[in-house]
C-alpha positions as CSV (number, residue, x, y, z in Angstrom):
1,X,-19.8,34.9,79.5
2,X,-18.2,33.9,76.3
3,X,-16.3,30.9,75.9
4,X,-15.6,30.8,72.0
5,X,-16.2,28.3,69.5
6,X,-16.5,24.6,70.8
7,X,-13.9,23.1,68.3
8,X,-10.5,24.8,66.9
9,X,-9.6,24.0,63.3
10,X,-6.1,24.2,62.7
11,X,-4.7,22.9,58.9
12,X,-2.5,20.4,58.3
13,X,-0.9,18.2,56.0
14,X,-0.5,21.2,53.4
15,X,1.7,19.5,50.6
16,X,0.0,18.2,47.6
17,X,-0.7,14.4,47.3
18,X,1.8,12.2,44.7
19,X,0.4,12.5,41.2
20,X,1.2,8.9,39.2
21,X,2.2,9.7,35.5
22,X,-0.6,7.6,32.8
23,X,0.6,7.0,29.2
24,X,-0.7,9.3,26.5
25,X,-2.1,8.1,22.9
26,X,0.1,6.2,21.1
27,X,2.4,8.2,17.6
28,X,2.6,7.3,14.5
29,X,4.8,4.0,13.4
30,X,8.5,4.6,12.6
31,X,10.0,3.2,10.0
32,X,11.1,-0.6,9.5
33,X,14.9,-1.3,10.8
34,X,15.5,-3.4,7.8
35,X,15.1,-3.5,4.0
36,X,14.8,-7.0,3.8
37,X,14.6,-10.6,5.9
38,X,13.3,-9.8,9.6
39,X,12.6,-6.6,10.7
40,X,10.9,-4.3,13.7
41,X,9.4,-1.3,13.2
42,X,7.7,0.3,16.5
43,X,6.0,3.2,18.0
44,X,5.9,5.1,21.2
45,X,4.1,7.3,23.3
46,X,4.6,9.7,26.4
47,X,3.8,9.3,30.1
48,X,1.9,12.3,30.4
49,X,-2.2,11.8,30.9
50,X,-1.3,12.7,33.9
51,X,2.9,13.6,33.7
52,X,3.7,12.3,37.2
53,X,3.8,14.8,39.8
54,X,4.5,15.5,43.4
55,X,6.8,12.2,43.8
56,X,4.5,10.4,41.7
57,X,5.3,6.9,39.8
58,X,6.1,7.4,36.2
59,X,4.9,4.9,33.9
60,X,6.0,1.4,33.2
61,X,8.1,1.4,30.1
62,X,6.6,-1.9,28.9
63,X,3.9,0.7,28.5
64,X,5.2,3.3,26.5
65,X,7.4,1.1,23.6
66,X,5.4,-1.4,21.1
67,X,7.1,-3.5,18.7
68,X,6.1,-5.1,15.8
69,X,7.7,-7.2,12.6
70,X,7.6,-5.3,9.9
71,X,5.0,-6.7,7.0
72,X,5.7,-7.4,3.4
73,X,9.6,-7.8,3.5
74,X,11.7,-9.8,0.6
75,X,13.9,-12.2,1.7
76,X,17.7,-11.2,1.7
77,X,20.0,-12.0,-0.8
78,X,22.3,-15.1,-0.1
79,X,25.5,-15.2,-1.6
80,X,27.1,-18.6,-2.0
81,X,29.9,-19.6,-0.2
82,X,32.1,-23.1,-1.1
83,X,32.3,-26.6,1.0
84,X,34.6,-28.2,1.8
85,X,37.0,-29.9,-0.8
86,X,36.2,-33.2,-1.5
87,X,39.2,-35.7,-2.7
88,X,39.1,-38.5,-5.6
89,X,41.2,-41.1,-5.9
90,X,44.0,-41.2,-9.2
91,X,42.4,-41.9,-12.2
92,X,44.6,-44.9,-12.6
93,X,46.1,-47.9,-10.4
94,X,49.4,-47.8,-11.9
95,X,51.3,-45.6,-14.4
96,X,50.6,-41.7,-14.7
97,X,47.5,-40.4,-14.3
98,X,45.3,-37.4,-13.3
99,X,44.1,-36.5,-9.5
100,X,41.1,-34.4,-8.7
101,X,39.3,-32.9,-6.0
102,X,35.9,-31.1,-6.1
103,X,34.0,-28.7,-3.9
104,X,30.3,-27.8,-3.8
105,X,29.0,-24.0,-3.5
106,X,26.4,-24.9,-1.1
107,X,27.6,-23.7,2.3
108,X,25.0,-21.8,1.9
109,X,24.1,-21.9,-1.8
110,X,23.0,-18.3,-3.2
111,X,19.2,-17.8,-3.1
112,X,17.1,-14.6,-3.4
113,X,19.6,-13.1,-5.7
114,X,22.3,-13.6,-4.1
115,X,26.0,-13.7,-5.5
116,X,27.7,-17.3,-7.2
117,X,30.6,-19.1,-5.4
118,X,34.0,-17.0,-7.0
119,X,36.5,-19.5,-8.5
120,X,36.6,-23.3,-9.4
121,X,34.5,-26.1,-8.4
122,X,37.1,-28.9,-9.6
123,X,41.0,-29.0,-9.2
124,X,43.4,-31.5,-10.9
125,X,46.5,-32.3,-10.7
126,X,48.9,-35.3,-12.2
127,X,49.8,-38.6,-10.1
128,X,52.3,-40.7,-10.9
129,X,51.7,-44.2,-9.3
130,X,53.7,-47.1,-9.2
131,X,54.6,-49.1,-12.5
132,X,52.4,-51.1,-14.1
133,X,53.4,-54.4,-14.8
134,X,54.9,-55.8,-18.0
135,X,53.0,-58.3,-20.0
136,X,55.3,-61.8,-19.8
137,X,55.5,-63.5,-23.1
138,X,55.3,-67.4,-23.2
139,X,59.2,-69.1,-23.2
140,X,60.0,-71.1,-26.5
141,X,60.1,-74.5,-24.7
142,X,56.1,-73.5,-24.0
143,X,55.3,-72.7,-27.0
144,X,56.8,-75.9,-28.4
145,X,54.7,-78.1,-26.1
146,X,51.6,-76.2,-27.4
147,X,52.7,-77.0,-31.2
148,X,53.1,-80.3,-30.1
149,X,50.0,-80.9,-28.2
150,X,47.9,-79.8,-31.1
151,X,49.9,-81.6,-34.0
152,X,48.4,-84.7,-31.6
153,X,45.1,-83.4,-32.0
154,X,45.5,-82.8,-35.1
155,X,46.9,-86.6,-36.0
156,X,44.2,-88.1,-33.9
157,X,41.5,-86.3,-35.4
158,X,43.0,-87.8,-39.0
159,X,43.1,-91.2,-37.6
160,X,39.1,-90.8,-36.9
161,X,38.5,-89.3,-40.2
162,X,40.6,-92.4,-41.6
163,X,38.6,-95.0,-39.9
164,X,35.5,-93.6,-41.5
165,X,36.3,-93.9,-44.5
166,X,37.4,-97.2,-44.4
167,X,34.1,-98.2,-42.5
168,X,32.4,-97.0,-45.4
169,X,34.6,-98.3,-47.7
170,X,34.2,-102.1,-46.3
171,X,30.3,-101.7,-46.4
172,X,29.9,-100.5,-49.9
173,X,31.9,-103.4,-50.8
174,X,29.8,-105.6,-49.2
175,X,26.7,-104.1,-50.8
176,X,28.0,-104.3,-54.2
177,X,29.8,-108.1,-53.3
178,X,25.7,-109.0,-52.3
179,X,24.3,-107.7,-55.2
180,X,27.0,-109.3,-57.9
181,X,26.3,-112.7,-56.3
182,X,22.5,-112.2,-56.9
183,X,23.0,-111.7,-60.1
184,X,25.5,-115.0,-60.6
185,X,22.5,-117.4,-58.8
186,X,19.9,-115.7,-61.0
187,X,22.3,-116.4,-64.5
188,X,22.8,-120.3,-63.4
189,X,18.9,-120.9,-62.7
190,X,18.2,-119.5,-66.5
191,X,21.4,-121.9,-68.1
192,X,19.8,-124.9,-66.0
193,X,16.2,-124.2,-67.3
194,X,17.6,-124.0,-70.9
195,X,19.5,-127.4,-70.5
196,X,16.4,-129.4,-68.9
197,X,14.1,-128.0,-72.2
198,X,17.0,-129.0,-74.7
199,X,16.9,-132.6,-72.9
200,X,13.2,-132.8,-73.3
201,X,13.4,-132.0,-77.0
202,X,16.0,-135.0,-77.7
203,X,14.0,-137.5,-75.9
């Protein structure tokens, strides 16, 4: 008696397995998204070493994108731009004078090229303050107390010179009053020696 085969096979299971997609070699690198300054330039590739299949996970897309900065760029032209006015006082305290207010083109300032600051660094306009002050001559009565004042220097400084004088005066005329009188003594000696020898000679 025949029984058949001890086991049955029977298939199951018959759909094909999830396939996960796997990035492929990387292209070539595009070009730089700028001319100058900071740029990126990248380059991609495609999810398809395997392509996912059968309700398979595609790749990452951190995996299929790299970025880089691009190498060898200039920097950017700058063109300058203006500060803020600044403001000066008048150019006088009193009277008419001139006001001015400057500005700076550093805000930026141009570099790499870049264009100058259009119009003027320095404004001016006139100021009219309040009057000066006028100069205030001296009265008569004052000027007749100065005259006065320095006739009195003037008179005292004569009387000084006059004492002087007559200091000197006095001094040469007791010099000259010494020396005559020497002279007189020195005459009367002589006549007294001459008498004495004549009185000799009689006796």
């Amino acid at each position: 008696m025949n029984f058949g085969a001890p086991y049955g096979i029977e298939l199951c299971n018959t759909h094909h397995c999830p396939v996960d997609g796997m990035p492929g070699g990387w292209g070539a690198w595009g070009t730089c998204d700028h001319t100058c300054g900071n740029g990126i330039m990248e380059r991609r590739r495609q999810c398809d070493s395997p392509k996912p299949a059968y309700g398979g996970r595609m790749c990452l897309s951190g995996l299929l994108v790299e970025k880089v900065a691009c190498p060898d760029l200039k920097p950017c032209p700058i063109d300058g731009r203006w500060g803020e006015w600044k403001d000066q006082a008048c150019s006088v305290t009193c009277g008419k004078g001139i006001y001015k207010r400057t500005r700076a083109c550093n805000s930026p300032k141009p570099e790499h090229g870049g264009k100058n600051c259009d119009g003027a660094a320095e404004e001016q306009k006139d100021c009219d303050m309040k009057e000066c002050p006028v100069p205030t001559t001296p009265k008569k009565e004052e000027k007749k107390e100065e005259k006065k004042e320095d006739k009195k220097e003037e008179t005292k400084e004569e009387k000084k010179e006059e004492k002087k004088e007559e200091k000197k005066r006095r001094k040469e005329g007791r010099e000259e009053g010494r020396q005559k009188g020497g002279e007189k003594g020195r005459e009367r000696g002589r006549e007294k020696r001459r008498q004495e020898r004549r009185e000799k000679r009689r006796s």
